[in-house]
N, C-alpha and C positions, 0 to 999 in steps of 0.2 A: 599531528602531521596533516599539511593539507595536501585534497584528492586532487588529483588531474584536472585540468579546465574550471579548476576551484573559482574563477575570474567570469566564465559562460555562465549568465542566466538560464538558459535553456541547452536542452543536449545538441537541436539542428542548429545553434549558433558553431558548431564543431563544422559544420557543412558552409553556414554560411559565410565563415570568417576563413573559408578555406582558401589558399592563394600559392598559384606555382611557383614561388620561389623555393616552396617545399621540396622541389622535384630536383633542386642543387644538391638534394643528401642522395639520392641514386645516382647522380654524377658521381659525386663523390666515393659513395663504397663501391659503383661497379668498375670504375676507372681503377679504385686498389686492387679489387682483385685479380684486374687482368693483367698489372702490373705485379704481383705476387709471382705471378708461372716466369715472368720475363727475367727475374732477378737470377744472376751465373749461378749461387750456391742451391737453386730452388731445390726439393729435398719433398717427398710425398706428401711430408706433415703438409708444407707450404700449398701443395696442388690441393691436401683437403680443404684446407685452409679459406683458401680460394675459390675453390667449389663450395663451401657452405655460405662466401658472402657474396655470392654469388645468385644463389637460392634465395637468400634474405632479400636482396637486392629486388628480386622477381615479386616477391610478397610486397614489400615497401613500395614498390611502383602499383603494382594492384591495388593496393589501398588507396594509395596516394590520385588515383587513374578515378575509381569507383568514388571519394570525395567530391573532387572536380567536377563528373559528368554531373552528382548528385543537387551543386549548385546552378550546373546552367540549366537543371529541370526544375528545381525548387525555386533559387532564386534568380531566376533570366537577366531581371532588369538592375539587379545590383552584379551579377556577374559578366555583363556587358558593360559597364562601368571599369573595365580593366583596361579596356582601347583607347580611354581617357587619361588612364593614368600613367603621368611620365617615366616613372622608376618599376610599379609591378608590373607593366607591363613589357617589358623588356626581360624577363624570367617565363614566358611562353617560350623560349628559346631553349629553356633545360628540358623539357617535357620532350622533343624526342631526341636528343642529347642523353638524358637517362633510358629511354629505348635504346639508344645504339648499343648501350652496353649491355642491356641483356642481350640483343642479336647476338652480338659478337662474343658472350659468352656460351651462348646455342652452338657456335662454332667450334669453341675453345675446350667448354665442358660437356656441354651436350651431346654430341656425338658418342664420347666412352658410354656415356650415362644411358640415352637413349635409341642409340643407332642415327642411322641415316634420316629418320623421319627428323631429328634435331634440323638438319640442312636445309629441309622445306619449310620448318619451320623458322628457321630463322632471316629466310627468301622472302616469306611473307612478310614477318614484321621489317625486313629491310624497306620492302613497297611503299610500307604504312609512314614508317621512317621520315622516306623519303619526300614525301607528300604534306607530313607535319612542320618540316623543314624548309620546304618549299612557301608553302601557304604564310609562317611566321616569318618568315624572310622578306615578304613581302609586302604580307600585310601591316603587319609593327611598324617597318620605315614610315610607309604610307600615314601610319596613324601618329607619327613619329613629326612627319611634314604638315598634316593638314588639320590636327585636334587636340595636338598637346601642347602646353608650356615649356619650352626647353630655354636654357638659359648656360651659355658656356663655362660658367663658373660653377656651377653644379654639376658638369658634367664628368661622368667618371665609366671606367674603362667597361660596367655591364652594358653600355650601349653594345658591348661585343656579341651579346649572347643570341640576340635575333639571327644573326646572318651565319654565326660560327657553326649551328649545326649543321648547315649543308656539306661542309668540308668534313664534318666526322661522320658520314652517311659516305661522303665519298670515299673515306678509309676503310668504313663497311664494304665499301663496295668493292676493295680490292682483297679483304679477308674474306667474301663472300665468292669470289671467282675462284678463289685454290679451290674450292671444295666441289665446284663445278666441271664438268668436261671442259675443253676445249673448244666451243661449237663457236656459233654464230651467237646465241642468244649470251654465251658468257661477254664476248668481243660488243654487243651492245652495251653491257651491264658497265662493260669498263670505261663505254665512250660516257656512258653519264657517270661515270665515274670524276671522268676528268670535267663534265661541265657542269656538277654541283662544287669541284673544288675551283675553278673561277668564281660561279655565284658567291663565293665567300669568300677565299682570299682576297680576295681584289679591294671589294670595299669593307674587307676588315682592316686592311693598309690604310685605306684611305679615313676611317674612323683613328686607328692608330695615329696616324697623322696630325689630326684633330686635336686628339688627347695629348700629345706634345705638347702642341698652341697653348693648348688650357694650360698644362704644367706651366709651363715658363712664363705667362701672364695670371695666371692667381696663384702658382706655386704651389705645395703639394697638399692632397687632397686632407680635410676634416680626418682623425681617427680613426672614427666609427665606419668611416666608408675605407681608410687606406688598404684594407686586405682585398678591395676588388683589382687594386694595380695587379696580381697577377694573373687577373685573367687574358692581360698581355702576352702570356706566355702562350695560349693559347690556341690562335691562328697560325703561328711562329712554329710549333711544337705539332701539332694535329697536320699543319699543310705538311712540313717534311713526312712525318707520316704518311700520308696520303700518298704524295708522289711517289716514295718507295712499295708502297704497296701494291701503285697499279702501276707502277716501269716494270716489277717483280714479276706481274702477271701478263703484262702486256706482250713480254718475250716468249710467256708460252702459248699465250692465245691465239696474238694477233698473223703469226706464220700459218696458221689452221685454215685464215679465216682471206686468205690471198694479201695480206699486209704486211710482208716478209719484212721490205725496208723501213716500216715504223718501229719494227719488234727495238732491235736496238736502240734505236733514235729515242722510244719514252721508257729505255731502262738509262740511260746512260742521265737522260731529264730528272729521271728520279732521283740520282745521286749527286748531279749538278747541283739542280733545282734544292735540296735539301741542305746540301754544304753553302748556300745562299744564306737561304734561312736561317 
């Protein structure tokens, strides 16, 4: 039987060879779990369920987190080498992407689990979120226009992942307000709510668009890449989200906060806006 990394000369080639695309598996299990509680027949077993991959979730990104920093202190100068690269670096977009989902599991499970201090805690890592969201959003384009090779026939739908996080930071941010009062500082949380979900919808449409072109002049993508077409689903599925979540909240904040006549205006945008989508 061979060992683990049986392939690694040395044990810090585990560090070195380390790369965020890894960070699509904490998309991936924390997006299940909190789709677990959502499902009509959900039943305890499902909530423990859910709560244990939920917990894993939190460890697999710890690791995954503690890797990462490990190569931009060990290895700087090959881990900068990633703002070069056309494809891995476009998976800097899961890293807080898989954040959102532990917040939003802070919300979901934390609270029973922990009390209220879960809410501050997951206030924090929304900031943090936010800010990783933000910075890969713009800096990937950036490196995207002025240092990489991109060629439209190789181009496939994880262009989406750079920009898509800001929009599921903006869903945090409407699961983040139920658990808040009513005040002023909730009614700001909402307004970037809604301007991290332009930061992203907008030009994930416009990427969407792109990725048409491509289809219908080189036609459909190599194999080994065809499973990224869902991450089409994506901006489509996450912005409805979004909007529902902060029209949701928008109607109980925004009358608190003297913006009586928007309460309804972005609950009504949210079930428009979503039946769009």
């Amino acid at each position: 039987m061979k060992k683990p990394f049986y392939q690694l000369n040395h044990s810090k080639d585990v560090i070195r060879h380390f790369t965020p695309n890894w960070f699509t598996a904490t998309m991936g299990t924390g997006v299940v779990s909190m789709i677990l509680i959502q499902l009509p027949f959900a039943q305890s077993f499902l909530f423990t369920l859910a709560t244990w991959l939920w917990q894993f979730n939190i460890v697999l990104f710890s690791v995954f987190s503690v890797l990462y920093l490990l190569r931009w202190f060990l290895f700087p100068h090959e881990a900068k080498q990633i703002f070069n690269h056309p494809n891995m670096s476009l998976f800097l977009g899961a890293i807080p992407m898989g954040l959102a989902t532990i917040l939003n599991g802070f919300l979901s499970f934390g609270i029973g689990l922990y009390g209220e201090v879960a809410i501050h805690i997951a206030q924090a890592l929304w900031y943090i979120d936010v800010f990783l969201a933000l910075a890969i959003a713009w800096i990937v384009p950036f490196c995207m226009f002025s240092r990489q090779n991109h060629q439209l026939h190789t181009m496939t739908a994880i262009w989406l992942l750079p920009v898509v996080a800001c929009e599921v930071a903006a869903s945090s941010a409407g699961m983040l307000v139920a658990h808040l009062p009513a005040d002023v500082h909730s009614f700001h949380l909402l307004m970037a709510g809604y301007v991290l979900w332009g930061i992203s919808v907008l030009p994930a449409f416009a990427i969407l668009t792109i990725l048409m072109l491509r289809m219908a002049l080189h036609q459909l993508p190599e194999k080994e890449v065809a499973i990224s077409s869902w991450l089409s689903l994506g901006p489509i599925g996450t912005g409805a989200l979004g909007l529902l979540l902060l029209g949701q909240q928008a109607q109980r904040v925004a009358p608190n906060v003297g913006f009586e006549q928007f309460a309804n205006a972005f609950q009504a945008l949210g079930v428009v806006g979503s039946l769009v989508l």
